[in-house]
C-alpha angles and dihedrals in degrees: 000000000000121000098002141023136216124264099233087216098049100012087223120142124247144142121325087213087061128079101174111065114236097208091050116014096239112153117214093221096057107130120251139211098267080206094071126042120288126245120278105014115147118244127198090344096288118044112086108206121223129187134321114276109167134355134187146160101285085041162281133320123204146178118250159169136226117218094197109053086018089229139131127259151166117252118201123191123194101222106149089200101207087051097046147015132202121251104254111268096008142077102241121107128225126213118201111221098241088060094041101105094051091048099058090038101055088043092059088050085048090045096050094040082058096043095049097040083058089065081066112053099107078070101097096204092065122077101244110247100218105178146012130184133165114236141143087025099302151060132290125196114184121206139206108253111233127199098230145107136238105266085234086065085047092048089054081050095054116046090284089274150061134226115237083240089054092044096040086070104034088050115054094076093051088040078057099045100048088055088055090055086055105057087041079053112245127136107203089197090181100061094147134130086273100059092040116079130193126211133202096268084060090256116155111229116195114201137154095084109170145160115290088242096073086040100064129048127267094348097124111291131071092263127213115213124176111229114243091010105066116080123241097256088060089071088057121074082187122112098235082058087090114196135198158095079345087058087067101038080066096059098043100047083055103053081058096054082054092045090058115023097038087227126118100237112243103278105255098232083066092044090064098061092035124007105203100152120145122216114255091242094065085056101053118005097200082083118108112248097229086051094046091053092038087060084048098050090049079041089069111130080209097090086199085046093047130098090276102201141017097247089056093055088042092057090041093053107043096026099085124211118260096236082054102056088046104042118099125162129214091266107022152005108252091246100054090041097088094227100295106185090210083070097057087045102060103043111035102001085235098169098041091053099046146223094295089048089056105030105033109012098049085045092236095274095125118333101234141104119256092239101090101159100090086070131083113236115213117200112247118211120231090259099057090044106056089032094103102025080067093047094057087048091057102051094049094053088054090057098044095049083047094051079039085057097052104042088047082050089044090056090039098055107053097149097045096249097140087062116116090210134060119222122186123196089245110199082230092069106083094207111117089267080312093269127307096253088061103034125096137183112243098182133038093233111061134001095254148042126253105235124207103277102171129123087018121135108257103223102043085043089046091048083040102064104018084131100064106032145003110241120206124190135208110192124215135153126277130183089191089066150039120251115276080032115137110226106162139032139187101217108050124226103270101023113103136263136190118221127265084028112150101237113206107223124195100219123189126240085197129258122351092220121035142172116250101231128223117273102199130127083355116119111232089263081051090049091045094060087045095061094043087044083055100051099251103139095162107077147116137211114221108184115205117204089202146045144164092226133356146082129285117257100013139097131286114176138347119213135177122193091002085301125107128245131197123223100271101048125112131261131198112219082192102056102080087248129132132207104234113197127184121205131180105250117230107263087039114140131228119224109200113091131236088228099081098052096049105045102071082053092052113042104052090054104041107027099050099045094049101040109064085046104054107022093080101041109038100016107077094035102038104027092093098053100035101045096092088061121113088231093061090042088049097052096044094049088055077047103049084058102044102083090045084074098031 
C-alpha cells in the first residue's frame, strides 16, 4: 500500500506508522469475530475487506475498498451461520455434509436474488450490485457505498414523524420502486425504517434484500424479522402461510403508520392473539381520514382481505374519495382543518361513533354518514375536478413504462451482457455449478475453474466436492505441512476442468525427520496425540498385560529396530522403521508383591516388645488350648517371617 495504509473501520488512508485512525479512532488492533473474516484480507485480487458491519442469518456485510477503481464499497458474504463455519485463521468456509444440500440450495436462491436484483441497478432506489465471485467456498456480492443514513436515524431527526404532506412526496418513488420488484419477482419482505436509507439529496435507498428463508420464521435459516413491519404470514413456514405482494403492502402500510404517527405499529404476531391497533388517525389527527383507513386496510392480518398490489395502495392513497373532493364545511375544507374534532363532530359524529362505525361497519366506501345536509357544497370548477385524477394517471404511467423498460431489458439480455459484474461458476463455490442460468465459462477447455486447493485437508476437501470432481491422493512426506495437508495438485488453480475429472493430489504424511516426545505422566491416548502432534506417523502400540513395576495405561518402553530409544532422539519417518512403543494396558497386572517391602517394618517393632512379656507366663500353660485361635496364627505366622529378614 505504499506510503500509507487504510484504516479497516473508514478506509481512509494515514500514516503506516500509525495504528490508531485519526479520522475515526479505530484501532487496528481491535479484536474481531473469528467467525467472520478478518479485517484486511484480500479478496479476488481487488476488494479489501474492512470491519464487520451486519450480520444475519443468510450472511455478513462489510466495509470495504476497491483497489481498482480505489473506491469504497459494501461486501456482502453469503455465510448462513447454523449451516457452515470458517476454517480458523482464514477466510474459507466449511460445510459440514450433513448440512451440504441446504447449503447449495440457499445459496442458489441467494445467487439468483443478486443476479436479478443487478438487472436493476439503473433503478436509483436500489443500491447497484456491482460485482459477484465465487471464493472461499461461497459467494461474494459487492455493492456501491452510499453517504446516508437509516430513515430511522432521519425520523429521530425529525420529530420522530412526518407530515402526509412531507411523506406524499418522499414515497412515490419508493411506491414506484417496490412495483417494479414485484414484476421482476421479488418479494422484499423487510421494507422498515431499518432496511431504507435516506442521502443527502432526500433519495430513499432500500437495502437489506435477503433470501425468503431468513425472512420467515422456522423455514431453514436463523431469520431475521422487524418487529411491527413484517406481516403475520412471515411468522408461518406453513403453506397455507401465503405470501406476496401483500407481504409487502403490509410493510409498507406500516412504515406509514410510523412515518406519520411516530409510533412503532403493534407487532402482528401480537395482533393475532389480540388486535388492539389504533388507526393512525387517533394518533395524530393531522392525518387525513381516507389515508388513515387506506394503512389500515394494507395493515389487514388477512393476507386475501388485504390491500393485494402496489398499484392498488398507490391508487388508494392519492386518488382521493368523491365526497371528499366535494365536501367543505362552513369554515373550512377537511384537509386544511387540522384535524379539528368539532369538525368531525358536526358533520359525521366521527368520534363519537367510533372507529368500527367508520372503518367496518360503513365498508370503507366513503366514511361518512348518509345525512349530508347539514354541510355546505362549493362548486368545483373542471379543473379542480379532474386535477388529481391527472396526477394519479400520471404516476401510474410512469410505473408501468418503467416496469415496460426492464422486462423489454430482461428479454434483451439473455446472456447477461448488460451486467456490470462477472460472475464464474468457480469450482470453490459449492453450488451445483451454481445453476445454469448464472453460471458462466470462463475457459475454452472444461466447464469449470480449478480453485486453490493447497494446504486443504484432504478428506473434508475430498467429501466437499465430490459433485464436481473425484479426487485421488498420493501420500509423501512433507516437512512444509502437517499431515492430511494437501501440497500439491495436478490441475492448477486457474487452469479448467471439466467436471467428473478425476483431479491427482500430493498429500503430506507429515514431516521426514521428527523428534521422539516425552512420554512421562501421558496416558498412552495422550501419548497417541503427542506423536501425531510431532509428526511421527510410523509407529505401533504393543500393549503388555504384565509387568514387574510400573502404572497402568501408560508407556513402558519405545524401541526401534529391537533398540531402545529415549523421548528426544530423532526418528526418521523415511527409514522403513517403525516406533514401537509398549504400554501396560489398563487391567495389567504387577508381579512383585507388597510382602517384601512391609515385613522389615514389622518385625523389629511387634515381635520383640511382646515376646519376652508374655513367653514365660502364658506360653507353657495356655499354649494347648489357645493354639487353634486367629490371633496366634496370626503371630506365628509374623514370627515364621521374621528370620527370613533377619
Amino acid at each position: 500500500m505504499g506510503e500509507f495504509k487504510y484504516c479497516y473501520n473508514c478506509m481512509e488512508t494515514h500514516d503506516p506508522n500509525a495504528s490508531v485512525c485519526p479520522y475515526c479512532g479505530y484501532d487496528e488492533y481491535t479484536p474481531y469475530n473469528p467467525m467472520y473474516i478478518a479485517p484486511g484480507t484480500i479478496l479476488h485480487d481487488r476488494y479489501l475487506v474492512g470491519v464487520l458491519l451486519s450480520y444475519n442469518g443468510e450472511g455478513a456485510t462489510y466495509i470495504g475498498y476497491d483497489q481498482v477503481i480505489s473506491c469504497k464499497v459494501l461486501i456482502r458474504e453469503y455465510m448462513p451461520i447454523n449451516l457452515c463455519t470458517r476454517v480458523k485463521d482464514k477466510a474459507t468456509i466449511s460445510v459440514n455434509y450433513n448440512n451440504l444440500a441446504k447449503y447449495k440450495a440457499f445459496m442458489a436462491e441467494y445467487t439468483e436474488l443478486n443476479k436479478s436484483l443487478a438487472r436493476l441497478r439503473g433503478n436509483t432506489n436500489i443500491n447497484p450490485t456491482l460485482d459477484m465471485f465465487a471464493e472461499n467456498n461461497t459467494t461474494y456480492t459487492v455493492f456501491e457505498y452510499i453517504e446516508s443514513v437509516r430513515l430511522l436515524d432521519f425520523l429521530k431527526d425529525n420529530a420522530g414523524e412526518l407530515t402526509w404532506e412531507q411523506v406524499s412526496k418522499l414515497f412515490p418513488p419508493l411506491f414506484t420502486t417496490v412495483g417494479i420488484l414485484h414484476n421482476a419477482g421479488i418479494i422484499h419482505r423487510a421494507i422498515s425504517p431499518e432496511t431504507i436509507y435516506i442521502n443527502e439529496k432526500g433519495d430513499l435507498k432500500l437495502s437489506g434484500f435477503c433470501i425468503s428463508a431468513v425472512r420467515t420464521a422456522n423455514a431453514g435459516l436463523e431469520y431475521e424479522l422487524f418487529k411491527g413491519y413484517a406481516a403475520p404470514e412471515q411468522y408461518s413456514a406453513s403453506s397455507s402461510s401465503h405470501q406476496g405482494s401483500w407481504t409487502d403492502v403490509y410493510s409498507l402500510c406500516a412504515l406509514l403508520y410510523r412515518m406519520l404517527t411516530g409510533c412503532m405499529p403493534t407487532d402482528s404476531r401480537s395482533r393475532l392473539e389480540n388486535d388492539d391497533l389504533c388507526e393512525p388517525r387517533m394518533l395524530n389527527g393531522n392525518i387525513p381520514p381516507h389515508i388513515s383507513r387506506v394503512i389500515m386496510e394494507g395493515m389487514n392480518l388477512s393476507g386475501r382481505d388485504r390491500i393485494q398490489t402496489i398499484t392498488e395502495l398507490v391508487t388508494k392513497l392519492f386518488e382521493q374519495p368523491e365526497q371528499m373532493r366535494n365536501l367543505y364545511p362552513v369554515d373550512d375544507y377537511a384537509y386544511n382543518n387540522g384535524g379539528n374534532d368539532d369538525y368531525y363532530d358536526q358533520q359525521d359524529n366521527y368520534d363519537q361513533q367510533g372507529y368500527d362505525d367508520g372503518y367496518y361497519d360503513d365498508g370503507y366506501d366513503d366514511g361518512y354518514n348518509e345525512d349530508d345536509d347539514k354541510y355546505h357544497y362549493e362548486k368545483v370548477n373542471t379543473i379542480d375536478r379532474v386535477k388529481v385524477p391527472i396526477i394519479i394517471a400520471i404516476l401510474l404511467f410512469a410505473i408501468l413504462m418503467i416496469i415496460a423498460v426492464v422486462i423489454l431489458n430482461m428479454f434483451s439480455s439473455d446472456d447477461d451482457e448488460d451486467l456490470t459484474f462477472t460472475y464464474s461458476s468457480v469450482a470453490d463455490n459449492i453450488v451445483e455449478g451454481t445453476t445454469e442460468s448464472t453460471t458462466e465459462t470462463t475457459t475454452e477447455d472444461g466447464d469449470s475453474v480449478m480453485f486453490d486447493l493447497i494446504g486443504k485437508y484432504y478428506e473434508s476437501t475430498k467429501e466437499k466436492y465430490a459433485d464436481y470432481f473425484n479426487l485421488e491422493a498420493i501420500y509423501e512426506y512433507n516437512d512444509e505441512y502437517e499431515a492430511g495437508q494437501i501440497f500439491e495438485q495436478s490441475v492448477q488453480a486457474g487452469e479448467s476442468f471439466n467436471t467428473g475429472d478425476t483431479i491427482t493430489v500430493k498429500v503430506s504424511k507429515g514431516k521426514s525427520v521428527a523428534t521422539i516426545p516425552e512420554y512421562s505422566g501421558l496416558t498412552i491416548s495422550q501419548y497417541e496425540a503427542e506423536l501425531q502432534k510431532a509428526g511421527i506417523s510410523e509407529y505401533s502400540l504393543i500393549s503388555q498385560t504384565s509387568a514387574s513395576s510400573g502404572t497402568p495405561n501408560t508407556v513402558l518402553q519405545l524401541q526401534v529396530d529391537g533398540v531402545q530409544v529415549n523421548p528426544g532422539d530423532t526418528f526418521d519417518n523415511t527409514a522403513g522403521n517403525k516406533l514401537i512403543v509398549y504400554y501396560l494396558s489398563k487391567d495389567a497386572v504387577i508381579t512383585t508383591t507388597a510382602a517384601p517391602t512391609e515385613a522389615p517394618t514389622e518385625a523389629p517393632t511387634e515381635a520383640p516388645t511382646e515376646a519376652p512379656t508374655e513367653a514365660p507366663t502364658e506360653a507353657p500353660t495356655e499354649a494347648p488350648t489357645e493354639a487353634p485361635t486367629e490371633a496366634e496364627d496370626s503371630q506365628s505366622g509374623e514370627e515364621e517371617t521374621e528370620p527370613e529378614y533377619g
